[in-house]
mmCIF file of the C-alpha atoms, coordinates in Angstrom:
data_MODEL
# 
_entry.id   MODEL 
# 
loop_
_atom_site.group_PDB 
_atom_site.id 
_atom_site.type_symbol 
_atom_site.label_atom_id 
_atom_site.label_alt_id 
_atom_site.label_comp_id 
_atom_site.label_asym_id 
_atom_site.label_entity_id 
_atom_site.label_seq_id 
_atom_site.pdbx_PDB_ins_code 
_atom_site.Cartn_x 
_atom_site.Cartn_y 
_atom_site.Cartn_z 
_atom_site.occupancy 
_atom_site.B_iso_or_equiv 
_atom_site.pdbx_formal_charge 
_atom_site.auth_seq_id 
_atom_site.auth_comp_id 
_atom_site.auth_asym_id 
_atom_site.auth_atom_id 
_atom_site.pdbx_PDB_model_num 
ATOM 1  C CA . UNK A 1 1  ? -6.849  -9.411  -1.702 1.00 0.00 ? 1  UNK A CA 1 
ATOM 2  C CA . UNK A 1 2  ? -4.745  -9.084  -4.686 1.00 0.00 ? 2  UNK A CA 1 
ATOM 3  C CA . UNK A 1 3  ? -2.920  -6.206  -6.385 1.00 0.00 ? 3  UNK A CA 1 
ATOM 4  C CA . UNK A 1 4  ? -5.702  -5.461  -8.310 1.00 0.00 ? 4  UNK A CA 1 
ATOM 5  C CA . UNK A 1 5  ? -8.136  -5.195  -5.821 1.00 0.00 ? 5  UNK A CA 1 
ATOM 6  C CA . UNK A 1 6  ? -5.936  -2.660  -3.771 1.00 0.00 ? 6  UNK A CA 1 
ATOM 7  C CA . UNK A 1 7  ? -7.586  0.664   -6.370 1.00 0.00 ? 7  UNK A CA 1 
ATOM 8  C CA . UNK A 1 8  ? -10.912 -0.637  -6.260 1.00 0.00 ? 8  UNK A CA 1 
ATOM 9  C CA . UNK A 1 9  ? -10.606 -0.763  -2.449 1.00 0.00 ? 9  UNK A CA 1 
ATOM 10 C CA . UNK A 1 10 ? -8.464  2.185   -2.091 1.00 0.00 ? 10 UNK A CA 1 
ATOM 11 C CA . UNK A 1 11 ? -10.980 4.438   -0.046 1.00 0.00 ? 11 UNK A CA 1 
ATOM 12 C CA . UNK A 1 12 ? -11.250 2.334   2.188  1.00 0.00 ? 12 UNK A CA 1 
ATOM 13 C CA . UNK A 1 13 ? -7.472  1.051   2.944  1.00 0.00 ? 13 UNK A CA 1 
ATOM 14 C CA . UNK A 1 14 ? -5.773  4.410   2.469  1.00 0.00 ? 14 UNK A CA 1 
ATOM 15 C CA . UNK A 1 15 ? -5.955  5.087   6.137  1.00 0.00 ? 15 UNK A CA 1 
ATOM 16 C CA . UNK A 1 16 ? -5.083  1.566   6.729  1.00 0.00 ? 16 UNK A CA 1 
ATOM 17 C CA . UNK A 1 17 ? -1.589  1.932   4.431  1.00 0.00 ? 17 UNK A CA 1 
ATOM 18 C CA . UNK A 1 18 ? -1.217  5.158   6.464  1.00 0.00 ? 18 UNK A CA 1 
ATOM 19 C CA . UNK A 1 19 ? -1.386  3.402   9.643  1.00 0.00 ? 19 UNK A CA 1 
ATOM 20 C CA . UNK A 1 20 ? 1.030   0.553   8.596  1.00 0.00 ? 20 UNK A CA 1 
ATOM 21 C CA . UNK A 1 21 ? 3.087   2.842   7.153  1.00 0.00 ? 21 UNK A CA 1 
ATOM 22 C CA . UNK A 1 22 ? 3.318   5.910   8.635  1.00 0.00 ? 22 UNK A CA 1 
ATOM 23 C CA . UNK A 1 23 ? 6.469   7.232   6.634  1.00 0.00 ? 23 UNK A CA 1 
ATOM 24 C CA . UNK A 1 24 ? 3.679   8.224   3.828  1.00 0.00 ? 24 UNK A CA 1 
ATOM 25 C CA . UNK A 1 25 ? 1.856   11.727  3.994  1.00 0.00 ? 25 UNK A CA 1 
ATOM 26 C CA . UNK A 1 26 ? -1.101  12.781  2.802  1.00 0.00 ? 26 UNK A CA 1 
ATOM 27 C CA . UNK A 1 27 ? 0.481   14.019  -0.340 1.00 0.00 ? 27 UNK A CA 1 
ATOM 28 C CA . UNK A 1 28 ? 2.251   11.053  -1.018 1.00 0.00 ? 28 UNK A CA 1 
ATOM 29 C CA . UNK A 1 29 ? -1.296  9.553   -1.066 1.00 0.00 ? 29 UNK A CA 1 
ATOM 30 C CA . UNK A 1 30 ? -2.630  11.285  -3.013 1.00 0.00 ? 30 UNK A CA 1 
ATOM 31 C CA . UNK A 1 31 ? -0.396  10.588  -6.159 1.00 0.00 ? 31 UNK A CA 1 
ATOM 32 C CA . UNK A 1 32 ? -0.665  6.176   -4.788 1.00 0.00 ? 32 UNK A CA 1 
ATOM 33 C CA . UNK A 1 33 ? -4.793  6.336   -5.620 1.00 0.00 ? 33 UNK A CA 1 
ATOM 34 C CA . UNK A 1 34 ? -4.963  2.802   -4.792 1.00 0.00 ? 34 UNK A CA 1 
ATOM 35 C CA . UNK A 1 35 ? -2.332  1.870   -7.853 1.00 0.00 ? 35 UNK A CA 1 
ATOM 36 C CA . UNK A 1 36 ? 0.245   -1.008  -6.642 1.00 0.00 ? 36 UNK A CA 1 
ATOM 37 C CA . UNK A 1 37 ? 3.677   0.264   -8.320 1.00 0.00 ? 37 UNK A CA 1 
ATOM 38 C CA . UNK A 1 38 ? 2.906   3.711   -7.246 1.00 0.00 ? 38 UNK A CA 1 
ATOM 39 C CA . UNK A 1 39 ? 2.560   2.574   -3.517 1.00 0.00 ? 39 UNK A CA 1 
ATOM 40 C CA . UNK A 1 40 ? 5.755   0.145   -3.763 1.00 0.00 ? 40 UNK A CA 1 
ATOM 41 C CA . UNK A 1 41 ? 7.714   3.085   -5.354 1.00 0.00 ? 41 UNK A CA 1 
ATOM 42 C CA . UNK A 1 42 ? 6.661   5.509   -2.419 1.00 0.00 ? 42 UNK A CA 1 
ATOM 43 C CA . UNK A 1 43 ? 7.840   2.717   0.291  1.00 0.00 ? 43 UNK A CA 1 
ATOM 44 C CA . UNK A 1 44 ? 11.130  2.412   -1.432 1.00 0.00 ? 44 UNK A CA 1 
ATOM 45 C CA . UNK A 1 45 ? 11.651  5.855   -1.309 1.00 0.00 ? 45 UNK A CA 1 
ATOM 46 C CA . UNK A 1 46 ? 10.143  6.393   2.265  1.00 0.00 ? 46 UNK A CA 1 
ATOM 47 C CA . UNK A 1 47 ? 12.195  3.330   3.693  1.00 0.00 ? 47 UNK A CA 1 
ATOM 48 C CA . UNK A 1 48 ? 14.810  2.579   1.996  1.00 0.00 ? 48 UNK A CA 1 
ATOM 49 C CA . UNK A 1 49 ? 14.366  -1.093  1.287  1.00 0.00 ? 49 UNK A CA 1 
ATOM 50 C CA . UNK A 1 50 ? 14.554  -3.128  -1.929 1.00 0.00 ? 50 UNK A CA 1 
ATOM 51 C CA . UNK A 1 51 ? 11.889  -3.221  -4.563 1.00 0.00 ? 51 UNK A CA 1 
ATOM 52 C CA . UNK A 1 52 ? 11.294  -6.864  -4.328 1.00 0.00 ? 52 UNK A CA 1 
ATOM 53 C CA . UNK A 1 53 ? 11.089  -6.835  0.476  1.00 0.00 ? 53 UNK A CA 1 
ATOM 54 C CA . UNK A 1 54 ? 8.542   -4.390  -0.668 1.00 0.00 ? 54 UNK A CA 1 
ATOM 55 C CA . UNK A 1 55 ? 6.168   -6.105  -3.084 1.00 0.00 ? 55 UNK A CA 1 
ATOM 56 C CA . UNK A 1 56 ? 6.857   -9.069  -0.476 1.00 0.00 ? 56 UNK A CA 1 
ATOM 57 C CA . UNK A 1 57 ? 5.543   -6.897  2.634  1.00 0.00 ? 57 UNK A CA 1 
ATOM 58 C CA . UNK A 1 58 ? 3.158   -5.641  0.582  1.00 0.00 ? 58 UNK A CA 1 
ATOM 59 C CA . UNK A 1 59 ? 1.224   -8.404  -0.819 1.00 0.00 ? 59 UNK A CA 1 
ATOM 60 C CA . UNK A 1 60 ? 1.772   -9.545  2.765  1.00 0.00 ? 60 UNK A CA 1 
ATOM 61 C CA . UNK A 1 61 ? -0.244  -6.900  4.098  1.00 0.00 ? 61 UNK A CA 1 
ATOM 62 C CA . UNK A 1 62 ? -2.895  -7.224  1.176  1.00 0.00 ? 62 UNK A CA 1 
ATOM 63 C CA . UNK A 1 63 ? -3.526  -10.805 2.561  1.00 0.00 ? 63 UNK A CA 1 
ATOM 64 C CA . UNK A 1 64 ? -4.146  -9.544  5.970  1.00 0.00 ? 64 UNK A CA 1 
ATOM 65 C CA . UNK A 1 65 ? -6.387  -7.570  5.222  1.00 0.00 ? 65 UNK A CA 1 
ATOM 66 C CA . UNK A 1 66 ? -8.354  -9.153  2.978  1.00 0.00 ? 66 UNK A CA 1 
ATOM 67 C CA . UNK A 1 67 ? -11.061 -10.395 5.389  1.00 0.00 ? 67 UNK A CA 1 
ATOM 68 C CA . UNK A 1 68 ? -11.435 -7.110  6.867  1.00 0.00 ? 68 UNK A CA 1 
ATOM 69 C CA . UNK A 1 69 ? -12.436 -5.066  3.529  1.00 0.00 ? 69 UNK A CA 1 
ATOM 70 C CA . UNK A 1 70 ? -14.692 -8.367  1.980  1.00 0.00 ? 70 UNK A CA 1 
# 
């Protein structure tokens, strides 16, 4: 799954990111919809980490999950 793929799939992996990342409410969300930069900005904020660790665990995570969603 790529970056693009994450808002056209986002009802269905939003309570997958919530799982992985539990640090992100409800709220926070809200505002992602499914858009990449919103979600990497939110785990910056949420954990503390570098921008480019979290575009790397990120797209990690899109690749895992990319069979599951298809």
């Amino acid at each position: 799954m790529n970056r693009g793929q994450l808002l056209g799939n986002w009802h269905v992996l939003r309570g997958r990111v919530q799982e992985q990342w539990g640090k992100l409410t409800n709220a926070d969300l809200d505002v992602i919809e499914g858009r990449y930069d919103q979600l990497v900005g939110r785990l910056e904020q949420a954990y503390g980490k570098a921008r480019d660790q979290i575009e790397k665990d990120v797209d990690r995570w899109l690749k895992s999950v990319e069979m599951d969603v298809a």
